[in-house]
Phi, psi and omega in degrees: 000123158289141182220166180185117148263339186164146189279142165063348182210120181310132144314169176285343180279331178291358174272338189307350209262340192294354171280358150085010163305132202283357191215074181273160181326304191293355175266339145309314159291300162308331172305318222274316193292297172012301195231073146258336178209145176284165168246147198299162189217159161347111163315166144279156163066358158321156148324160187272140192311320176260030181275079175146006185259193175267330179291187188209119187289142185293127206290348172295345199265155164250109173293117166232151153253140183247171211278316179320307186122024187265113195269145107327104166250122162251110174251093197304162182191173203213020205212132314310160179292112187123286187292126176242185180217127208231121188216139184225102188259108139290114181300056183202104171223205209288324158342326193252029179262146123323178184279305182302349193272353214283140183141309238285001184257241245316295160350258162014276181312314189317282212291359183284324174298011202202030164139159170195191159312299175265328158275103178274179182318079170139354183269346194308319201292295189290263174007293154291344156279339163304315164321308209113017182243097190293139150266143190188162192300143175071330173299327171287299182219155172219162178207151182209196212269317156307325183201172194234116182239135193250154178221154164201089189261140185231144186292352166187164157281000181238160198090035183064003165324324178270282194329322173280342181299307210270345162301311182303324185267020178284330219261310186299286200329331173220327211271359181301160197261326166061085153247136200319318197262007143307309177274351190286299169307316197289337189307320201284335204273277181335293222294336198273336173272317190286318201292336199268342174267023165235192215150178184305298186342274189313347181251330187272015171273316166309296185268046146240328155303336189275337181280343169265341197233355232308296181300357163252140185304351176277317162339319180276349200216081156291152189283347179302316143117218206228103203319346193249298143356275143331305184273347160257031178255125195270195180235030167256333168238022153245017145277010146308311184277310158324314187272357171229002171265310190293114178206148169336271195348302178290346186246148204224112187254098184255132182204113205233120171132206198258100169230178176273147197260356173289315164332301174293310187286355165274326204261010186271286196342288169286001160306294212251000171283353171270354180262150201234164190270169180281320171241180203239028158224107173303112197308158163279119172301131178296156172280122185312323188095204213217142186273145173284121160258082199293147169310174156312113200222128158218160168236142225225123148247160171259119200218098193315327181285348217256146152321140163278133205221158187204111181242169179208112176237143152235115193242133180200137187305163176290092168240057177250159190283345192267034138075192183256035185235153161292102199208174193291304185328313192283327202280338170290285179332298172300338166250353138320289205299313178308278191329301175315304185284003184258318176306294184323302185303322173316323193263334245236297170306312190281004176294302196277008184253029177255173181313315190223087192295125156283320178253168193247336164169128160245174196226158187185130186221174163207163201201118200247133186218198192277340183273347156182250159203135190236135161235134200223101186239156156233137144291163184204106178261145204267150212038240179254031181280046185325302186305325190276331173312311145344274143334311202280327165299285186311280142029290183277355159293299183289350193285297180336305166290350183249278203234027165037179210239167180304173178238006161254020140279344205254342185285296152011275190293340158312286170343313207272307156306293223274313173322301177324310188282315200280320180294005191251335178278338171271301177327308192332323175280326159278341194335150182249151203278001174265312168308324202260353174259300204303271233322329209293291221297336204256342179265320178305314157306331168277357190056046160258151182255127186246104169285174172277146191302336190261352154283322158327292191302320184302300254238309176274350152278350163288304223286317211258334177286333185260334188300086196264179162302311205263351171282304186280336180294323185323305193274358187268284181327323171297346182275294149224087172236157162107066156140202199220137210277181149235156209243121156238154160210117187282124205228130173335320207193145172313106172316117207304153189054328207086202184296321172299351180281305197298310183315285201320296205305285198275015146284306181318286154320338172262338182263337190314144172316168176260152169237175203299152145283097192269143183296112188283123161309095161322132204212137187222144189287138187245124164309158171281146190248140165206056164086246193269188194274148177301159150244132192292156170239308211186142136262151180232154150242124175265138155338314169189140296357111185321082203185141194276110188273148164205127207258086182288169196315314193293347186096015158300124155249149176239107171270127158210131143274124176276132173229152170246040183280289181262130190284127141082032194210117168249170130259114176264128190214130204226114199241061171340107174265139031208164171302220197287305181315348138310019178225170169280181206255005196308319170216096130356326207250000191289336181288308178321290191282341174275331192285335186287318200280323200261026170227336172240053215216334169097177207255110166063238220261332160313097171302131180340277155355301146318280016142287178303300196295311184301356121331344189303147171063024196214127181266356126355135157185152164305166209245125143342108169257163166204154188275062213243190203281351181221017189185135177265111172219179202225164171221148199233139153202066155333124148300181211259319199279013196233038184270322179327287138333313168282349184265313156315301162314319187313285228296299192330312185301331191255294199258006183209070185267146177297137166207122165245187159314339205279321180320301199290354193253338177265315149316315159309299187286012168261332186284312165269022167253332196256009217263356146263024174259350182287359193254022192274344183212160192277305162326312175296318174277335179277356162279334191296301203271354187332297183329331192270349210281314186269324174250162161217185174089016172195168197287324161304017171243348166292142180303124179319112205233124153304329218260318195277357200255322172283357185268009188286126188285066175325311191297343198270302171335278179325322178267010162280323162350283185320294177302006180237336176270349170250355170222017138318133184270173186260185176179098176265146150228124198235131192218128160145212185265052148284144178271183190249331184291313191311274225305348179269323183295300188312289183325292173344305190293341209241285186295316195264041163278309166339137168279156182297151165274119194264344183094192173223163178252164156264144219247036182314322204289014154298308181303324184335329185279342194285122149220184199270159172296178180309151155240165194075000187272192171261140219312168190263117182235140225218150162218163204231193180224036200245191175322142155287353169289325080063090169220187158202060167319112172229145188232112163261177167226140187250130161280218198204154207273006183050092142342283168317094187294352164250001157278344194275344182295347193261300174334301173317325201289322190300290160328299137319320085024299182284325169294260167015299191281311176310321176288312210271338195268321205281321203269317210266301182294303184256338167067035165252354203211145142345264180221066184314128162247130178218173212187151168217131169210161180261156141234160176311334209269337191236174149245072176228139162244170161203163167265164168221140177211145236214076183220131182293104170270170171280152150335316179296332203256033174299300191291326159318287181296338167302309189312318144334265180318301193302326187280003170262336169277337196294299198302321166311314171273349182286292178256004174054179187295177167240177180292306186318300195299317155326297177287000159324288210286314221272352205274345162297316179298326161294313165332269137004306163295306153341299198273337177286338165319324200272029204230126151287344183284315200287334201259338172299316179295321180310307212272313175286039162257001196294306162287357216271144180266148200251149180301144168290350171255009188275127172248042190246024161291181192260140184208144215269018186229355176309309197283324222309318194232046175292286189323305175326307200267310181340295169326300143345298170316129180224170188280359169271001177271295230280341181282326139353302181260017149276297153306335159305322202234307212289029177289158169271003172276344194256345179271176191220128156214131184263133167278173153215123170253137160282138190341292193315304182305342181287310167268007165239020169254074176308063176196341145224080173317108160312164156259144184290137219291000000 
């Protein structure tokens, strides 16, 4: 899926997501184009991709076939050190179901967890944690309408570790046991899964596929399947399916990171040569059925809570000559069409940088499968102006379609491509080894050929040589011509006319004048001159983390470490003390609307708009800021030769950054269009209200008000603002594959121009008032208006806030655990939840923690699975952990630790902690012996500490616990009376 808010820099509606509301427009719109069409994929048992092309597959990769017809890929890689990574795509996903079948390849993945032949039931999971491979929903598998895919990353090939890997996945292939009182429980687990995705979201994706599509068979075959199905499926008919879809032939075994590949390629050979498929005539593939190139057509769907969304698809069969093969040619073709939609979205981004934005965002994809092409945007128009909005899109299509674009846009977008690719030819030596199993496996699936990045470049500099205006307007145009669009519009409440109103709107709109098209003024950013160059007062070397402090005359510090994790790559984190909490706490919400204005508006004399383009070809960008309660920052993440350069935008940003109105004003019309979709689902309503359950005594814990977030004063915002970017001290960090002399000079230039600074203080003694709510009491039920199916139960425990960053590790460890028992009792045993959750989290602001534990039920199993939890916390305290279960947890948390070391983001954060001041609950101050032995103290952890802090916290006196119900079950339950949120 293509998404776009804007290139290279989020629009302001997309920062609107940082309020964390559950259903904002734009994601409604993006689910629904999402899943309008799948991309075509690999026949089975085909020849290898480039076999009949011009391209040429990447000499890093190795290919094998075994006599079954089960293909290979081994791609060695070093990055993280160790780790390898495994993905086994079976060619079968919902698409390949009967009508009596739908489920059943999601079903299928469920049951590769719940027994085989050499695994019994219940071991899989524990298993893969003994590997280092934590479980968890999504982590594992996936199934969509083309394949069914296992995943597995594991911290090394050695101790047989690749050997246990690749037996599990000899074990999915023919050996699953599929036994009745197996699938009888995961039916509960599925059905339990289907209930938590559904929701507006999921209906309005069905009828905008089935109204685009009525003759194709995709429409028809979520991969989730069909509940009455399901509950009646036995294990005579879904080894039907299983036995004739899972075959060699259909499976592609990708196995990436560090191993030997002779090796490796002997232990695929004696795993997998014995399997044979079960029946011994290879099924047919279904047929998808066929797209309508229908008249002009609409649809009104209504959903009272939802944003208002206004879409336009246009669908037309494929009649270019190049075939099913991967070839320089298709690939030439495909990216003029690219290019052209990248122009296109760009004109598109700008509807939202004007002064009185007309729309609030759109979106525009295109999407190619075997049966055509579908090109597609939705609007999100502000309050109800659906029509004008509309208009304002369709305007820039047809100009877009009359007289195509320019060739200092198409130059633009060339940059912005020919960048993507040189940086992937300097990345190429760090790519990480996960990264490099998606890309290979997702191209393999696509009957894609994954050529080398200095061939990409090669393929797309002809491809850039030819992109004349009238070569790319061509391929713009191929999108949509050969028919009349279909119009849908998702609407609060029914529309006066109907489907003729929405035709009229674009009748309206295909006839309104076109007006001239004024040319946007290239604009190029001029650095701050703000005097002589800083001077160093002191270095420091630290120990560990290896990495160097300097300190300058004005009190600019500059942290920096060199890495070679990313070739030609820094992270730059620039950290202002202090946050919000230098202000008094009366409205909360003034950070929200200042972080949106001073991040999105653009920089000294340059508008957001400006800003993006004078940047083009440049990995240069206004930097992301954010707002937090003890530190204002920003992020970077520069080539080393555009670091220079980046720190001049940083510095631009702090003293002379743009805030008009517009930010704060596209923010107000998002909140009110979407700020009643959180109640649509149960999960939507226990985030809505999350603030209020545990602490009280500051604002930040007060219910969430529509009326307190528009009534937010910008201007006070703004000047606190102001006072925390001029008199706040500074801390730069810079980490990566940099040298430390470049990275003291650009800062000298930028930051250690600034006159010194005296600081702000944080204004903790505000916090004094926070504590936690009541414990013990009987739950708090809360309700939603979404599916009746729909419930939720959570159990907190409250702790003390683990100050101490090596008492909070035990906490985690614990938390795990406590996690552990939620899968195998809530998921595994009883077959009530999905993906039951548990956790220890703190907050900064206090020294209160708490454990938690979290899971979506149907309504009847509220009280049940509480019942479940209390009893697991009970056992935990009675009896503690066992060892097996320990070394469950810690040997992924060690793991884990390991590949994250191997991040410039983990050591940027580290190293800004040097400064930070600190909160009375925080425990990320920094202590220079924190890194030296993490793995060491992990290790280190027993089960009489972890049994301690379990007789300690995990009591029924301690706890807090919230229901979420559906209304109707919530008011015919006297026992559980909602309560005011």
């Amino acid at each position: 899926m293509i998404k776009h808010c804007i290139v290279r820099t989020a629009s302001l509606f997309c920062i609107s997501v940082l309020l964390a509301l559950p259903a904002l427009p734009q994601q409604v719109a993006a689910q629904a184009i999402s899943q309008t069409r799948p991309v075509a994929a690999t026949p089975p048992g085909a020849v290898w991709p480039w076999k009949g092309s011009d391209l040429k597959p990447s000499k890093d990769v190795v290919y094998g076939v075994l006599p079954n017809g089960l293909r290979y890929a081994i791609r060695p890689n070093k990055l993280p050190e160790k780790q390898v990574s495994l993905r086994f795509r079976i060619e079968a996903g919902s698409k390949y179901e009967r009508d009596d079948q739908r489920g059943f390849a999601h079903f299928i993945e469920h049951m590769a967890f719940n027994g085989s032949t050499n695994i019994p039931e219940g071991e899989l999971t524990k298993t893969m944690e003994r590997l280092g491979a934590s479980f968890g929903s999504h982590v594992n598998a996936h199934v969509n309408l083309e394949e069914t895919m296992y995943k597995l990353d594991i911290p090394s090939a050695d101790g047989g570790r690749l050997d246990t890997a690749l037996s599990i996945f000899r074990e999915t292939a023919d050996r699953l046991l599929l036994k009745d009182d197996a699938i009888k429980r995961e039916i509960g687990v599925v059905i339990s899964e289907m209930n938590d995705g559904d929701g507006p979201g999921r209906r309005i994706s069905r009828q905008i596929t089935e109204f685009l599509y009525p003759k194709d068979i995709s429409t028809l075959r979520d991969p989730i399947g069909v509940k009455e199905i399901l509950e009646t499926a036995t294990a005579a008919k879904v080894r039907e399916f299983y036995e004739t879809w899972y075959r060699p032939e259909r499976a592609v075994l990708v196995v990436t990171g560090d191993v030997d590949v002779e090796a490796t390629k002997a232990l695929i050979t004696a795993k997998f040569s014995d399997w044979k498929p079960k029946a011994a005539k290879a099924p047919s593939d279904p047929n998808n059925g066929t797209w309508d190139v229908s008249p002009l057509r609409a649809k009104i769907i209504v959903e009272p809570e939802q944003p208002i969304v206004v879409m336009v698809a246009q669908s037309r069969p494929d009649e270019t000559d190049y075939g099913d093969l991967d070839t320089q040619a298709k690939r030439k073709w495909s990216g003029l069409q690219s290019l052209a939609q990248g122009v296109f979205q760009r004109r598109l981004a700008r509807l939202q940088l004007v002064d009185n934005p007309p729309t609030l965002g759109v979106f525009y994809q295109k999407v190619t499968d075997e049966n055509g092409l579908t090109a597609t945007f939705a609007v999100l128009p502000r309050e109800d102006a659906w029509q004008e909005a509309l208009k304002t899109v369709v305007i820039e299509l047809r100009q877009a379609l009359a007289t195509g674009f320019t060739a200092a846009e198409i130059e633009e977008e060339i940059k912005e491509n020919r960048l993507g690719l040189e940086r992937a030819i300097k990345e190429e030596p760090t790519r990480r080894t996960t990264g490099i199993s998606g890309s290979l496996i997702v191209a393999l699936g696509a009957d894609g050929v994954t050529t080398s990045p200095q061939d990409n470049l090669a393929i797309f500099d002809q491809l850039a040589a030819a992109a004349t205006p009238e070569a790319v307007n061509r391929a713009f145009v191929s999108w949509w011509q050969g028919g009349d669009p279909a119009l849908i519009l998702i609407a609060k409440a029914p529309v006066n006319g109907g489907e003729k109103t929405v035709l009229d709107a674009w009748k309206t709109a295909m006839a309104a004048p076109l007006p001239k098209r004024e040319e946007v003024k290239k604009a190029e950013f001029t650095p701050l001159n703000l005097g002589p160059l800083g001077k160093v007062k002191k270095v420091e070397e630290l120990a560990h983390p290896k990495a160097k402090v300097v300190i300058f005359e004005n009190g600019v510090r500059l942290s920096f470490m060199h890495t070679d994790y990313t070739k030609d790559r820094a992270n730059i984190r620039i950290g202002i003390n202090a946050g919000h909490l230098a202000f008094p706490q009366d409205n909360p919400f003034w950070s929200t609307f200042a972080d949106a204005a001073w991040g999105g508006d653009g920089v000294g004399d340059l508008t957001l708009d400006q800003s993006i383009s004078a940047f083009a070809g440049r990995s240069t960008s206004l930097a992301s800021v954010r707002i937090d309660p003890d530190t204002l920052e920003m992020y970077a993440s520069p080539a080393i030769a555009d670091l220079p350069e980046q720190l001049q935008v940083m510095l631009s940003q702090v003293v002379e950054p743009r805030m008009g109105p517009r930010p704060a004003l596209m923010m107000r019309d998002a909140l009110k269009t979407s700020w009643d979709s959180y109640n649509q689902t149960a999960s939507g309503v226990f985030g809505f209200y999350s603030s209020t359950y545990f602490e009280t005594g500051n604002p930040a814990y007060e219910e969430p008000s529509l009326q307190k977030y528009l009534a937010n004063d910008d201007e006070k915002g703004k000047a606190y603002l102001k006072r925390l970017r001029e008199e706040g001290t500074i801390h730069v960090v810079v980490v990566g594959d940099a040298e430390f002399d470049s990275v003291i000079a650009a800062v000298a230039k930028t930051f250690g121009t600034l006159p010194k600074r005296a600081g702000l203080a944080l204004n903790t003694a505000q916090l004094a008032t926070i504590r936690s709510k009541p414990t013990g009491q009987p739950a708090r039920v809360l309700t939603h208006k979404g599916p009746p199916e729909q419930a939720i139960v959570h159990v907190s425990w409250r702790t003390k806030g683990g100050i101490d960053p090596f008492e909070a590790e035990r906490f985690y460890i614990l938390a795990e655990i406590l996690q552990l028992r939620l899968t195998d009792k809530v998921r595994e045993a009883a077959g009530q939840s999905y993906s039951p959750n548990g956790g220890w989290t703190s907050t900064s602001y206090a020294d209160l923690g708490r454990f938690y534990a979290h899971a979506s039920v149907t309504p009847d199993q509220v009280k049940p699975v509480e019942a479940i939890i209390d009893g697991i916390a009970a056992d935990l305290v009675r009896d503690g952990v066992t060892l097996d279960e320990l070394k469950r947890v810690v040997e992924p948390a060690v793991k884990g630790q390991e590949r994250s070391r191997q991040n410039n983001g983990y050591w940027s954060s580290i190293l800004s902690e040097l400064d930070t001041p600190k909160l009375p609950g925080s425990n990320s101050g920094f202590r220079k012996d924190r890194e030296a032995q993490a793995e060491a103290r992990l290790l280190a952890i027993t089960p009489a500490q972890l049994h301690e802090i379990a007789k300690r916290y995990l009591l029924p006196q301690n706890a807090i616990r919230i229901q979420v119900l559906p209304e109707k079950a919530a008011s015919s339950d006297s026992q559980a009376a909602p309560t005011k949120p």
